[in-house]
N, CA and C atoms as an extended XYZ file, in Angstrom:
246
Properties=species:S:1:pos:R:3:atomname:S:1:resname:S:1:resid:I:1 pbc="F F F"
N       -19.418      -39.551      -34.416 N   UNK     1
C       -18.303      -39.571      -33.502 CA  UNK     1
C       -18.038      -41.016      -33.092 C   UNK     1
N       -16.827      -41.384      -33.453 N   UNK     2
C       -15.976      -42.657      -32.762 CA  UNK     2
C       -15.325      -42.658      -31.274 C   UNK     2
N       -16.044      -43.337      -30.599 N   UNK     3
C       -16.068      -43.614      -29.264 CA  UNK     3
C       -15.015      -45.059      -29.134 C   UNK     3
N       -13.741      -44.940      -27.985 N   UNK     4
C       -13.087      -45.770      -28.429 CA  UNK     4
C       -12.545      -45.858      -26.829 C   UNK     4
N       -12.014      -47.393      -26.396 N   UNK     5
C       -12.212      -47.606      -24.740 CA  UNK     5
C       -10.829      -48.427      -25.081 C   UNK     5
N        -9.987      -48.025      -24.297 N   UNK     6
C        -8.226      -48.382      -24.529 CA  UNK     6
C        -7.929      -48.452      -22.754 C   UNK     6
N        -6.783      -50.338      -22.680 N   UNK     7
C        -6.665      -50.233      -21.504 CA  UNK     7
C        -4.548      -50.046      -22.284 C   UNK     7
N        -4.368      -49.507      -21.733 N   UNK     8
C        -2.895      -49.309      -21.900 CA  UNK     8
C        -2.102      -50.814      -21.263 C   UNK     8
N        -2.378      -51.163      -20.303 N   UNK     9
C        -1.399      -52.427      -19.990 CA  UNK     9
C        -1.482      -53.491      -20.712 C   UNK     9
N        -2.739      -53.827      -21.015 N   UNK    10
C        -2.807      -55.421      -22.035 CA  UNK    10
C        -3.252      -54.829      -23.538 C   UNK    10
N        -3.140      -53.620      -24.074 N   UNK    11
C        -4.225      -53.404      -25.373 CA  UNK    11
C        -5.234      -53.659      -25.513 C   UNK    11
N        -5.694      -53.651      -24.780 N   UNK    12
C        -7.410      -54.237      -24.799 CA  UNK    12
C        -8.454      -52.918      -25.463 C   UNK    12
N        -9.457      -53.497      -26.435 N   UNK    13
C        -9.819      -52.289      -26.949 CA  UNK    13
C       -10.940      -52.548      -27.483 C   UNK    13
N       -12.066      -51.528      -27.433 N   UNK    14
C       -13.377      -51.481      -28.111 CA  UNK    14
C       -13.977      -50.328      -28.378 C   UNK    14
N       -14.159      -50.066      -30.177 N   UNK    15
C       -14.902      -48.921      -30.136 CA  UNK    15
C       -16.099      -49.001      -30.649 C   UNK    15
N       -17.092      -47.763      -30.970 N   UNK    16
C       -17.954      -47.957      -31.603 CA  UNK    16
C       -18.651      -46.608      -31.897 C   UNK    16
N       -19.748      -46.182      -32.777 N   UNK    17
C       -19.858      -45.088      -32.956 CA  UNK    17
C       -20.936      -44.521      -31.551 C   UNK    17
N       -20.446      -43.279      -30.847 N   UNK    18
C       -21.032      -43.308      -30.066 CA  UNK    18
C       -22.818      -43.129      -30.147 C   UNK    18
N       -23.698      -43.229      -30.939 N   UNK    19
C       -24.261      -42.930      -30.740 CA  UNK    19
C       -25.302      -44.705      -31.546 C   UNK    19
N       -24.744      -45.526      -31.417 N   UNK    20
C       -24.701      -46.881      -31.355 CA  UNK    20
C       -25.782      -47.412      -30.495 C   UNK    20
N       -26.781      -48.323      -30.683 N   UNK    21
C       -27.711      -48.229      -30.006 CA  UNK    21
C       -26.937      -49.102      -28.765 C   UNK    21
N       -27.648      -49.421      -27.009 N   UNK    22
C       -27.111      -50.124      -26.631 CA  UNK    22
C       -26.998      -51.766      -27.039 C   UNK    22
N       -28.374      -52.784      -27.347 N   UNK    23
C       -28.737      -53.656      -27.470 CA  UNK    23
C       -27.438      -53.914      -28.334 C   UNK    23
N       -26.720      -53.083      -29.355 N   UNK    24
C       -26.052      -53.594      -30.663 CA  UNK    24
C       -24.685      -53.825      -29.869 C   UNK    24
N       -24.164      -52.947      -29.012 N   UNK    25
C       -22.991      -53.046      -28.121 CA  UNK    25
C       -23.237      -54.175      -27.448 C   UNK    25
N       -24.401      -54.316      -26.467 N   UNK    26
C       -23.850      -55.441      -25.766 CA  UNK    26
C       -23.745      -56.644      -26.836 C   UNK    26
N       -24.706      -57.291      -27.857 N   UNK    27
C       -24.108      -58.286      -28.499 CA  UNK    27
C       -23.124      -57.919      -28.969 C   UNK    27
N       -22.553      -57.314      -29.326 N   UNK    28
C       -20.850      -56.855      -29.878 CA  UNK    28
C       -20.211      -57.693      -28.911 C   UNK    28
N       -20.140      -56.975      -27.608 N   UNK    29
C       -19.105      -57.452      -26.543 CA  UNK    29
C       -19.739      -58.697      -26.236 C   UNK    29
N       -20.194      -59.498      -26.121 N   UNK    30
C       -21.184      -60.948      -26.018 CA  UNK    30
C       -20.552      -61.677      -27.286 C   UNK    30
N       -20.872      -61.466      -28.424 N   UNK    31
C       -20.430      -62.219      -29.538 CA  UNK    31
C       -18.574      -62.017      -29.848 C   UNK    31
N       -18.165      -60.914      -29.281 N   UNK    32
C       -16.630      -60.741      -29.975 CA  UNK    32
C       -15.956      -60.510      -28.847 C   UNK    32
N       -16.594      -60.072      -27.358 N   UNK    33
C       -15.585      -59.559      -26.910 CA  UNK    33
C       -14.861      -58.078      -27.285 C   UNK    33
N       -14.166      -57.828      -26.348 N   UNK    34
C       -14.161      -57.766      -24.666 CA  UNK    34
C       -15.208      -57.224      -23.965 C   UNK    34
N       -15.474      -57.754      -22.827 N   UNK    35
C       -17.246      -57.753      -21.740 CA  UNK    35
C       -16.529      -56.306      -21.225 C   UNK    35
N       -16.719      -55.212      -21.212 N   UNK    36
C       -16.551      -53.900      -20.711 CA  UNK    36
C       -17.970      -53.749      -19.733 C   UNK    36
N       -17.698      -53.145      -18.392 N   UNK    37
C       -18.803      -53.640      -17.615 CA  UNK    37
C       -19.330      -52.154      -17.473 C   UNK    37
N       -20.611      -52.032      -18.218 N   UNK    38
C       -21.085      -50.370      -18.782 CA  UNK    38
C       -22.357      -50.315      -17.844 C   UNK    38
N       -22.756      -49.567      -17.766 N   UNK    39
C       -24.008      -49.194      -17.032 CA  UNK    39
C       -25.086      -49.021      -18.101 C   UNK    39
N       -26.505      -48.920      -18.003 N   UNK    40
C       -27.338      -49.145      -18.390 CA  UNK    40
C       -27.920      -47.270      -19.446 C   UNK    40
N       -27.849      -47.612      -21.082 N   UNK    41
C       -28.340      -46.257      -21.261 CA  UNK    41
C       -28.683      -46.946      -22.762 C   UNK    41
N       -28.983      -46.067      -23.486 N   UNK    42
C       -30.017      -46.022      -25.307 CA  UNK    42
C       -28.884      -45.801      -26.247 C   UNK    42
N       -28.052      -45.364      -26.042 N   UNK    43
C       -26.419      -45.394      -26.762 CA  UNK    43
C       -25.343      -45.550      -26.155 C   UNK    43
N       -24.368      -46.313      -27.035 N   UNK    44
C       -23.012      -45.999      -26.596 CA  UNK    44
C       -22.289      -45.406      -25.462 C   UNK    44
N       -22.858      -44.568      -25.711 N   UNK    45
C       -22.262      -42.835      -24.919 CA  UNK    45
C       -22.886      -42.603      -23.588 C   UNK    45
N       -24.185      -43.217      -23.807 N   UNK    46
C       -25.193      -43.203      -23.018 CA  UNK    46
C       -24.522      -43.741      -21.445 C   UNK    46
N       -24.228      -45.188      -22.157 N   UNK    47
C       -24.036      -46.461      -21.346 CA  UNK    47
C       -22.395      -45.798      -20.857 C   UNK    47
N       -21.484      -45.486      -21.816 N   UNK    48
C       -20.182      -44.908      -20.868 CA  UNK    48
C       -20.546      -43.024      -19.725 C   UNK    48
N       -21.228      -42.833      -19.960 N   UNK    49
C       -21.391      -41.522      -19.192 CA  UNK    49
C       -22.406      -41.643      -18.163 C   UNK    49
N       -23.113      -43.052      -17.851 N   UNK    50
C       -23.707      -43.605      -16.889 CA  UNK    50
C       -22.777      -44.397      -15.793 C   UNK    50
N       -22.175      -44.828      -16.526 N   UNK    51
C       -20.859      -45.701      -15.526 CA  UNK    51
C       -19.751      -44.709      -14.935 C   UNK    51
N       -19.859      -43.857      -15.695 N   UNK    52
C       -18.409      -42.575      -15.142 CA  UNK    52
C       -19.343      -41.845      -13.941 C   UNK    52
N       -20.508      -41.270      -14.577 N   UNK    53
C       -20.992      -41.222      -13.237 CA  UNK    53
C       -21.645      -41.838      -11.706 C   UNK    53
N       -21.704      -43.003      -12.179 N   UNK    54
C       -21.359      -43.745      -10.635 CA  UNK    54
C       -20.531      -44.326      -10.440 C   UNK    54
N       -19.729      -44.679      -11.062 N   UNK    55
C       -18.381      -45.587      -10.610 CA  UNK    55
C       -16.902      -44.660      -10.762 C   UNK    55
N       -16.886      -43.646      -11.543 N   UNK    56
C       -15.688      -42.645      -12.240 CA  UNK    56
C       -14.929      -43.154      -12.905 C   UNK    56
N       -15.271      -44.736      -13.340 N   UNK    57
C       -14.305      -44.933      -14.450 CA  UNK    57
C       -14.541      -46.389      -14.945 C   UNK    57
N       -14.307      -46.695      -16.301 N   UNK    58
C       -14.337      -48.055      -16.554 CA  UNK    58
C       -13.314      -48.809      -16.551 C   UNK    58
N       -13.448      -50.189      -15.805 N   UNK    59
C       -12.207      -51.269      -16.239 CA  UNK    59
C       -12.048      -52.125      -16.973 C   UNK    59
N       -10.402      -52.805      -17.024 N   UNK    60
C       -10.544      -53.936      -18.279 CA  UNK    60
C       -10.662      -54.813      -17.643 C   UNK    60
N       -11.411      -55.095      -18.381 N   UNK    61
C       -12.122      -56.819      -18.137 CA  UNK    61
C       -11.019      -57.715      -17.735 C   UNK    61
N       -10.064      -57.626      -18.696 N   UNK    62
C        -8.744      -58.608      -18.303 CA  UNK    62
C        -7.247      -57.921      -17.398 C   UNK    62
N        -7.175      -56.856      -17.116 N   UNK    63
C        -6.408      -56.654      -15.621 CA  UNK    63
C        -6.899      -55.850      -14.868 C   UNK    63
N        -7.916      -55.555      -14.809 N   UNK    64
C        -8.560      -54.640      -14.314 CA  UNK    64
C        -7.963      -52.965      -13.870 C   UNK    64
N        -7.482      -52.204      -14.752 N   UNK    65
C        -6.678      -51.529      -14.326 CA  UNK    65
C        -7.933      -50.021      -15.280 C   UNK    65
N        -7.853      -48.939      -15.126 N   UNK    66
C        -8.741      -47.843      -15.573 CA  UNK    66
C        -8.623      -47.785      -17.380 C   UNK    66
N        -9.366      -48.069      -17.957 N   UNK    67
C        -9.508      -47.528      -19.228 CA  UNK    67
C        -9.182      -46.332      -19.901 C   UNK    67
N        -8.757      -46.221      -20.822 N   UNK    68
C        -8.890      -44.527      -21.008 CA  UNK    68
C        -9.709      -44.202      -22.493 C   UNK    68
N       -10.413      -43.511      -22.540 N   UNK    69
C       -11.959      -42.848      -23.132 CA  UNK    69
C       -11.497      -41.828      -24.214 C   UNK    69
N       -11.344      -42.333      -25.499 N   UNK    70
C       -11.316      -40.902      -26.830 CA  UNK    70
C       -12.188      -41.536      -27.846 C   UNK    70
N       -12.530      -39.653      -27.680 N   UNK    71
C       -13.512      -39.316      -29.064 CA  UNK    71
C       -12.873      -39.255      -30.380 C   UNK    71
N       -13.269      -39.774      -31.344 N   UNK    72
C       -12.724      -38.742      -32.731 CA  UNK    72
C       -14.142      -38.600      -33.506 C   UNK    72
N       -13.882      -37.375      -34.339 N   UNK    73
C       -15.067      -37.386      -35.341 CA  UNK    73
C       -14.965      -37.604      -36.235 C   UNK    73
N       -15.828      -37.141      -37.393 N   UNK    74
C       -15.624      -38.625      -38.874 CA  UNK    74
C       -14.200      -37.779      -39.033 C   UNK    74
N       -13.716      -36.326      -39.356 N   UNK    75
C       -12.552      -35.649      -39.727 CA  UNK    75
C       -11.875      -36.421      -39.349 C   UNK    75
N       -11.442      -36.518      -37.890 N   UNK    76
C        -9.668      -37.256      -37.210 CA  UNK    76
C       -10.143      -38.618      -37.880 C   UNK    76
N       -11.173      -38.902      -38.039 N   UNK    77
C       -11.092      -40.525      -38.534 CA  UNK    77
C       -10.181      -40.777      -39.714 C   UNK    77
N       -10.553      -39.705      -40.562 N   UNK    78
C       -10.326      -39.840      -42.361 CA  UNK    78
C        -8.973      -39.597      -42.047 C   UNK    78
N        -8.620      -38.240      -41.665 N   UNK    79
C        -6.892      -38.010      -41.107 CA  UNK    79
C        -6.181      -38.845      -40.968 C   UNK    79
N        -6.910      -39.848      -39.738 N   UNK    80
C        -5.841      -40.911      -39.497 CA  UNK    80
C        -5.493      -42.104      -40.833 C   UNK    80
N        -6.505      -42.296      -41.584 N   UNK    81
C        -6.215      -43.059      -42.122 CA  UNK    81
C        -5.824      -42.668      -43.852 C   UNK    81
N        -5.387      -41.450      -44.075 N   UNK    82
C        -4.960      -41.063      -45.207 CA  UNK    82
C        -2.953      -40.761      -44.817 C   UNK    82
């Protein structure tokens, strides 16, 4: 499953497979950008369903305005791109 973090006002965007270790995300966002400010977990998914539950939502780094959070699985992946 593709885990994918979209701010609608500036396009700001980062995905990854959710089940992604954390260590590999944060150098992701460290080496490439964008710093998405996640809470502490062992995956991906981990780290966004730790932050929703104490904060209820993630922001963008660059206007700070609410993110919005979709899944796809490998299917919608291939879909989209055929």
């Amino acid at each position: 499953m593709q885990v994918e973090l979209n701010c609608a006002n500036c396009f700001l965007h980062f995905s990854a497979a959710a089940d992604t270790p954390a260590a590999e995300i944060v150098d992701r966002m460290i080496d490439n950008g964008p710093w998405f400010g996640l809470a502490d977990g062992q995956t991906f998914e981990d780290m966004i369903e730790a932050v929703l539950r104490s904060r209820g939502r993630i922001r963008c780094p660059e206007c700070g305005a609410a993110v919005s959070i979709t899944e796809e699985t490998p299917a919608e992946l291939l879909a989209c791109g055929s």
